[in-house]
Backbone as CSV, one residue per row, in Angstrom:
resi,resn,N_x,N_y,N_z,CA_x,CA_y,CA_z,C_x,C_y,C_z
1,UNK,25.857,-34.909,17.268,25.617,-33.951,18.335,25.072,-32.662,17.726
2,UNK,23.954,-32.632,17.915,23.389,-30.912,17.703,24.328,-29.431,17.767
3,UNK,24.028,-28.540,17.405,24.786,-27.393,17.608,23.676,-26.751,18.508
4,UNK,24.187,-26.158,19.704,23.477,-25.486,20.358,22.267,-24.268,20.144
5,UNK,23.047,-23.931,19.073,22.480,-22.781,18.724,21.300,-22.727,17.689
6,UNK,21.619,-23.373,16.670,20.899,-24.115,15.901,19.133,-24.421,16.641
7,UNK,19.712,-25.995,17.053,18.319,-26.370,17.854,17.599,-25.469,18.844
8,UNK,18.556,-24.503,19.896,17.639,-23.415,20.410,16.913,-22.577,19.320
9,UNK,17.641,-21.854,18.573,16.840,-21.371,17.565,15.341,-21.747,16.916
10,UNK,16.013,-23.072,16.185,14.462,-23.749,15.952,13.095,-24.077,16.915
11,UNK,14.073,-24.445,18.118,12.547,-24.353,19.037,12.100,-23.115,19.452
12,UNK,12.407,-21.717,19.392,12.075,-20.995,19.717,10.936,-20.460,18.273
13,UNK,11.720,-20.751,17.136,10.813,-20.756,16.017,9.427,-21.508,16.521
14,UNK,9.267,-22.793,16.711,8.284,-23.416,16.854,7.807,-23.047,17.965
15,UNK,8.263,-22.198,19.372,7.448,-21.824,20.253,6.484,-20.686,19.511
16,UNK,7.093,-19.967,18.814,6.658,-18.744,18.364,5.844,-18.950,17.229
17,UNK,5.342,-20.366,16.546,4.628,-20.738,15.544,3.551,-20.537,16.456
18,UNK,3.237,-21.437,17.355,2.233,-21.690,18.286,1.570,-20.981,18.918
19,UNK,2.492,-19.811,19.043,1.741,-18.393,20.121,1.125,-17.637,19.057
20,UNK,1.643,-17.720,17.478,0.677,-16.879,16.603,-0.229,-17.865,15.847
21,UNK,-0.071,-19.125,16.106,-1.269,-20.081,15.817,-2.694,-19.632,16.483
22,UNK,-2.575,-19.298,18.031,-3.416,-19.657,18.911,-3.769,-17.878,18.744
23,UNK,-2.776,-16.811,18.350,-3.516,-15.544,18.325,-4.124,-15.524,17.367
24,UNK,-3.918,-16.175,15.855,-5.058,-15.997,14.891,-6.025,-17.009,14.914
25,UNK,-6.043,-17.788,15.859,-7.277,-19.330,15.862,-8.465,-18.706,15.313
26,UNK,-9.162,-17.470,15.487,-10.276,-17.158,15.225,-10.429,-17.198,13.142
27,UNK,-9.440,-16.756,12.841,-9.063,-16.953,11.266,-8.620,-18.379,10.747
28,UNK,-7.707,-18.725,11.450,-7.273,-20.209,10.972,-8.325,-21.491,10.839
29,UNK,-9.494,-21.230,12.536,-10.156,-22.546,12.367,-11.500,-22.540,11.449
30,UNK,-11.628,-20.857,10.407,-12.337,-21.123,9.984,-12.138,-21.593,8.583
31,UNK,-10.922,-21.777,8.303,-10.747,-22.866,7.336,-9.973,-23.949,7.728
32,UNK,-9.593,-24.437,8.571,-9.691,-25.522,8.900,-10.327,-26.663,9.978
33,UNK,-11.203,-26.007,9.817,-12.525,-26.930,10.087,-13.168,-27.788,9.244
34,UNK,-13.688,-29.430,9.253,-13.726,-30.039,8.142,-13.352,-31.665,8.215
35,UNK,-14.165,-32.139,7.967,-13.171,-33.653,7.604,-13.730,-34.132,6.024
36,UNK,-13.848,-33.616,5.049,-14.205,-33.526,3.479,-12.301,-33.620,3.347
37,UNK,-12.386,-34.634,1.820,-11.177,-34.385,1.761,-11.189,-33.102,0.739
38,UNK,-9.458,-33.071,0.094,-9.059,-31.570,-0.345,-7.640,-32.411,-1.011
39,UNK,-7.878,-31.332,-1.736,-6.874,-31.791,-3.136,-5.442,-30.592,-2.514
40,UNK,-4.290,-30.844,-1.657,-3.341,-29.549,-1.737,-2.204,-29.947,-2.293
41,UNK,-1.351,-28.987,-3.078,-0.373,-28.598,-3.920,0.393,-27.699,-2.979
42,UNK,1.914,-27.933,-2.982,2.379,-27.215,-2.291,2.836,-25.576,-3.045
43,UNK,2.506,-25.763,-4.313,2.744,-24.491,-4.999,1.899,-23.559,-4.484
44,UNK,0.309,-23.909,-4.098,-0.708,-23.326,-3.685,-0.365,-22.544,-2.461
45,UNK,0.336,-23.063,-1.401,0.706,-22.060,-0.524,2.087,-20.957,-1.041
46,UNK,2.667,-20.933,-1.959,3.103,-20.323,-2.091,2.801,-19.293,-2.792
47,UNK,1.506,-19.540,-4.044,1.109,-18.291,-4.098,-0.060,-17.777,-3.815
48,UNK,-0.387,-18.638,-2.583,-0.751,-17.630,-1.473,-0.307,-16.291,-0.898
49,UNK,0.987,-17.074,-0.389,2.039,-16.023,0.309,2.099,-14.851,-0.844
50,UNK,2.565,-14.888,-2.009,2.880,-13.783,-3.287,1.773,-13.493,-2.777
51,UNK,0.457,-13.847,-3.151,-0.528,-12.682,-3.124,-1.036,-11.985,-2.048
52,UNK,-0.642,-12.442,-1.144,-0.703,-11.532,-0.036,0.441,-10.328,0.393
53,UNK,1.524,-10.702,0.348,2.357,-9.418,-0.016,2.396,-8.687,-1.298
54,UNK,1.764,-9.080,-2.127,1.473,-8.089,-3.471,-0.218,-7.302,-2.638
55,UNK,-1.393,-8.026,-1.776,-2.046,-6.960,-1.470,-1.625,-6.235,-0.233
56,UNK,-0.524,-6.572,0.583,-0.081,-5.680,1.353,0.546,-4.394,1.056
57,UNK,0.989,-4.927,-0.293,2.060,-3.916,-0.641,0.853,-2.610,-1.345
58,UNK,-0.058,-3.397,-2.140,-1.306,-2.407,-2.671,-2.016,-1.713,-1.895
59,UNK,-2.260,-2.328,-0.536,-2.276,-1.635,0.770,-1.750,-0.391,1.185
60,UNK,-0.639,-0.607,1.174,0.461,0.322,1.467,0.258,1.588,0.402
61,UNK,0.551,1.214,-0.873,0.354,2.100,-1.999,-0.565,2.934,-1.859
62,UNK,-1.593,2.530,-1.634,-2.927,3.392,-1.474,-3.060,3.863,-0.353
63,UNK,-2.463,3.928,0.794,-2.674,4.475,1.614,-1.980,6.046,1.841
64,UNK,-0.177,5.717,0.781,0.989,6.523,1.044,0.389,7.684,-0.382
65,UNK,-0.046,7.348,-1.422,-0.771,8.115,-2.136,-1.391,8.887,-2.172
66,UNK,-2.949,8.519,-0.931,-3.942,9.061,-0.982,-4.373,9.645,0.317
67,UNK,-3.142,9.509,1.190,-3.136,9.888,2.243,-3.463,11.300,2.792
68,UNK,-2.584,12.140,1.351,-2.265,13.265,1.291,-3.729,14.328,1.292
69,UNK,-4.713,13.592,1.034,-5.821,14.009,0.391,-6.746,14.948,1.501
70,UNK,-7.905,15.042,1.246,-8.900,16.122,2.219,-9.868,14.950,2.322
71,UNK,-10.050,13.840,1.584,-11.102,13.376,1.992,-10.829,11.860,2.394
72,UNK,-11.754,11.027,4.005,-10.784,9.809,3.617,-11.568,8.457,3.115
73,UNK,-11.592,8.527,1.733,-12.556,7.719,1.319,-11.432,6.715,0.739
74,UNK,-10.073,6.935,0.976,-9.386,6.168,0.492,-8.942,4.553,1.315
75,UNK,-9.077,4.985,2.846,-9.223,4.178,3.585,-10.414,2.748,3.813
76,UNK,-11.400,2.988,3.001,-11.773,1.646,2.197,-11.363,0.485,1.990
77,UNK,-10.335,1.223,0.093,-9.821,0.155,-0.045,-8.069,-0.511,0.467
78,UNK,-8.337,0.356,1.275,-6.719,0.110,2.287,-6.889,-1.087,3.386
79,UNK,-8.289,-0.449,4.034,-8.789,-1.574,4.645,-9.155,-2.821,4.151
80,UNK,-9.444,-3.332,3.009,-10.375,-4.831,2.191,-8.609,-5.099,2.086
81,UNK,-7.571,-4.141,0.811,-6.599,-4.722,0.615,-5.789,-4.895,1.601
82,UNK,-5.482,-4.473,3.032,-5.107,-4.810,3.945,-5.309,-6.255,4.905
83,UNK,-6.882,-6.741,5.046,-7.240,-7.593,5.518,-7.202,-8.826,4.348
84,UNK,-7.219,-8.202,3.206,-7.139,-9.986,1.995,-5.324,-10.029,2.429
85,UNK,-4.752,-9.140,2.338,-3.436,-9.691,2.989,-2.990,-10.243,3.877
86,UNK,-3.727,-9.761,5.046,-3.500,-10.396,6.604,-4.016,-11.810,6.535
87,UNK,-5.127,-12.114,6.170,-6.044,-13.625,5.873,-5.213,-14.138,5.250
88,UNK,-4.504,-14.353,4.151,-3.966,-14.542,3.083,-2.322,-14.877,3.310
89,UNK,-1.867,-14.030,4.116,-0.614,-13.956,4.852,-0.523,-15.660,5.957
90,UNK,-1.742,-15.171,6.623,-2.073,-15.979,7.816,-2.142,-17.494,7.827
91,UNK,-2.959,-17.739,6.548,-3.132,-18.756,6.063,-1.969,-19.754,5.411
92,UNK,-1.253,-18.529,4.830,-0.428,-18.997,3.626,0.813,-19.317,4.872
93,UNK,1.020,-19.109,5.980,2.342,-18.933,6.482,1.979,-19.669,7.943
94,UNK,0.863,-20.224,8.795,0.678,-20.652,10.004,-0.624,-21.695,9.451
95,UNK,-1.038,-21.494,8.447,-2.341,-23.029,8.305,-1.927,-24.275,8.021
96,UNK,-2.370,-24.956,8.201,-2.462,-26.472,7.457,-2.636,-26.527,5.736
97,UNK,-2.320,-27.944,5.837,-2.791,-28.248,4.458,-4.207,-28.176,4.078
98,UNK,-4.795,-28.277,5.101,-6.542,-28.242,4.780,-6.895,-26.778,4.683
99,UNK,-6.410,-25.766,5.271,-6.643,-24.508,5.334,-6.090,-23.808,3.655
100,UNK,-4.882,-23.565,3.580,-4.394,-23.660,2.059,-5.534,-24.391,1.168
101,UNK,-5.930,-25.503,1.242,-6.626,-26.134,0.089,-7.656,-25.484,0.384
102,UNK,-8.688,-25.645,1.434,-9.735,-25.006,1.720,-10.183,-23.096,0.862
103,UNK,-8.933,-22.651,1.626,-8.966,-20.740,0.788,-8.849,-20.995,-0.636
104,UNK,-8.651,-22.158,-1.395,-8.127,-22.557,-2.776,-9.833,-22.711,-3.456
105,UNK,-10.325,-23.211,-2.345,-11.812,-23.949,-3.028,-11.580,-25.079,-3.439
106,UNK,-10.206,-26.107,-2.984,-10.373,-27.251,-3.540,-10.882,-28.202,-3.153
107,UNK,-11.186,-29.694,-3.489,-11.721,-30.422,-3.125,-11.985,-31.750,-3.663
């Protein structure tokens, strides 16, 4: 017999996979689009994930730094290291196996 709480939990997890599946579709299906095969490793999504919270966090850094400043030329690279995180995040945490292998270049 299930624990109530438990299995609600998890399906609410998996409702909530689906609703941020379908909000990043525009990112997700462009790597997983494809019927080529692909070589994936499950280590590969994981340091995915690391490197995307190491450029979030570089994100962050540069923003809380240079914030202070007169000029905002710092917002650049806040923006590139912000978005290789979000992609990177996205991928690494709501894609497929083809998507992971795909951002890998494998094949």
């Amino acid at each position: 017999m299930p624990i109530p709480f438990i299995s609600t939990t998890i399906s609410y997890l998996m409702i909530m996979k689906d609703i941020l599946r379908k909000a990043f579709s525009p990112i997700l299906n462009t790597f997983e689009n494809g019927t080529e095969e692909y070589a994936y490793r499950p280590s590969h999504r994981t340091i995915l994930i690391v490197m995307g919270v190491l450029f979030g966090g570089l994100a962050g850094i540069v923003f809380s730094m240079a914030s202070g400043g007169e000029s905002m030329g710092f917002l650049i690279p806040v923006c590139v290291f912000g978005l290789v995180s979000l992609v990177t995040l996205v991928v690494g945490l709501l894609g497929t196996e083809r998507a992971v292998a795909k951002i890998w270049g494998n094949k």
